[in-house]
C-alpha positions in Angstrom: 0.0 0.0 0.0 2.6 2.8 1.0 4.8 1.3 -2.1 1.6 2.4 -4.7 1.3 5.7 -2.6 5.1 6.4 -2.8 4.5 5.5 -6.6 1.8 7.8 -7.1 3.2 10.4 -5.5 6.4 10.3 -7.6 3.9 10.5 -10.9 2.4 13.6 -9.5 5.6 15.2 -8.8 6.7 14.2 -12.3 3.6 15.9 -13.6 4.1 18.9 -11.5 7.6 19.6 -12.5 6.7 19.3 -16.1 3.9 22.1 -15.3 6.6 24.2 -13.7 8.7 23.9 -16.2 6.3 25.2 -19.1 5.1 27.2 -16.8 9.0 28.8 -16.3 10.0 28.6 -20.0 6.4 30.8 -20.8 7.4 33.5 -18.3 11.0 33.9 -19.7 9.5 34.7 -23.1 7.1 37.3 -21.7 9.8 38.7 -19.7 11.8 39.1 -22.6 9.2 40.5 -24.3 8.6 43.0 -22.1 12.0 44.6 -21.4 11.6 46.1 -24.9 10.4 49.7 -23.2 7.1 51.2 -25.1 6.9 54.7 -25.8 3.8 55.1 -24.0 4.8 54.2 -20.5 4.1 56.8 -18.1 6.4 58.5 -16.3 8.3 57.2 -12.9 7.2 53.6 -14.3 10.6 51.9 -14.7 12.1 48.4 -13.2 12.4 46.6 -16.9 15.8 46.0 -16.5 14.8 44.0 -13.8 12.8 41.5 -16.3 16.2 40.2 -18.1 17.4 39.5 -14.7 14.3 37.7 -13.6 14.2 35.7 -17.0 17.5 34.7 -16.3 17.1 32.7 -12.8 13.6 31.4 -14.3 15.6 29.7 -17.1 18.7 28.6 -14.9 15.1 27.1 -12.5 13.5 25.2 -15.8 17.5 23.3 -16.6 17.2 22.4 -13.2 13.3 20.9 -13.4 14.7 19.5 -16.6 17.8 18.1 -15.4 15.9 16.7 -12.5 13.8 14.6 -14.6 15.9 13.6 -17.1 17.3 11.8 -14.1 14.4 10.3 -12.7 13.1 8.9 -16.3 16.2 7.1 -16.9 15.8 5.3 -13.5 13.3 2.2 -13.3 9.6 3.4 -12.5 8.8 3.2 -8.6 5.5 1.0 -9.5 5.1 -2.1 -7.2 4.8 -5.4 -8.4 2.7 -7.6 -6.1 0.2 -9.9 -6.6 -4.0 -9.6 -5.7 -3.3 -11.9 -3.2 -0.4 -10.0 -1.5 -2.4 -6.8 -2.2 -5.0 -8.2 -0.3 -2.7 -9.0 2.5 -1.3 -5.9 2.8 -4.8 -4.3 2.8 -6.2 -6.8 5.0 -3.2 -5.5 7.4 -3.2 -2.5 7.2 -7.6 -2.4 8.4 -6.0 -4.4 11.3 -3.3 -1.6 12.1 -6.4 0.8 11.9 -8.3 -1.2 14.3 -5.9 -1.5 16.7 -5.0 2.3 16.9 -8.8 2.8 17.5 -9.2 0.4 20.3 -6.0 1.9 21.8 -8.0 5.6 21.1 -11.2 4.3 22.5 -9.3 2.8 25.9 -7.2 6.2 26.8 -10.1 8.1 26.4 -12.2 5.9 28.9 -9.3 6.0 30.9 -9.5 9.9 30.8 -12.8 9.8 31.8 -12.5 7.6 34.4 -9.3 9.6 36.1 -11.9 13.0 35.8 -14.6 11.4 37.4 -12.4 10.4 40.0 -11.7 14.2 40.5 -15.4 15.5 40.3 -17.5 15.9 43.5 -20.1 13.6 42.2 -17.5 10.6 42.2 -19.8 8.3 44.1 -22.3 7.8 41.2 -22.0 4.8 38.9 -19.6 4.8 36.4 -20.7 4.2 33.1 -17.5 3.5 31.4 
């Protein structure tokens, strides 16, 4: 079960950084294309030099996405390879693990329950738990 988690998790983030890159290699080109100064820009209105700067680390930031997955795709996929029957074991388990932790919930909070009764004034009335 975690092993098909960790597996889906590492698609996602494979998905994402694909996103981020496109996403990094768009803003480059409209940074770009907006250093050119118009003529109409009002006065006081500056900071375009700023926008080769900025396009800069963006691209140096999409290598690195790149880079990054270049690496992971030429590693073997994370996907488990279990059987039904193991998959229903580990499922199976993992309800019991869930169980447990509830029992073990249920029991502290009686035990709560019981050690504040013991400290209310109306003590001596039956306990119900």
């Amino acid at each position: 079960v975690a092993a098909r988690e960790a597996a889906a998790s590492d698609a996602a983030l494979a998905a994402s950084a694909s996103k981020a890159i496109a996403a990094l290699e768009d803003a480059v080109v409209q940074l770009r294309a907006g250093r050119e100064p118009a003529g109409n820009l009002p006065d006081g209105v500056g900071g375009l030099q700023d926008f080769e700067q900025l396009a800069w680390a963006y691209e140096l930031r999409a290598a690195a996405y790149k880079q990054l997955l270049n690496t992971l795709q030429a590693l073997p996929p994370p996907v488990p390879t279990i059987s039904a029957a193991e998959e229903d074991a580990a499922c199976i388990l993992q309800v019991k693990e869930g169980c447990q932790r509830a029992a073990r919930r249920a029991l502290e909070g009686c035990e709560a329950v019981k050690e504040r009764r013991g400290k209310s004034p109306c003590s001596n009335r039956q306990a119900w738990c």
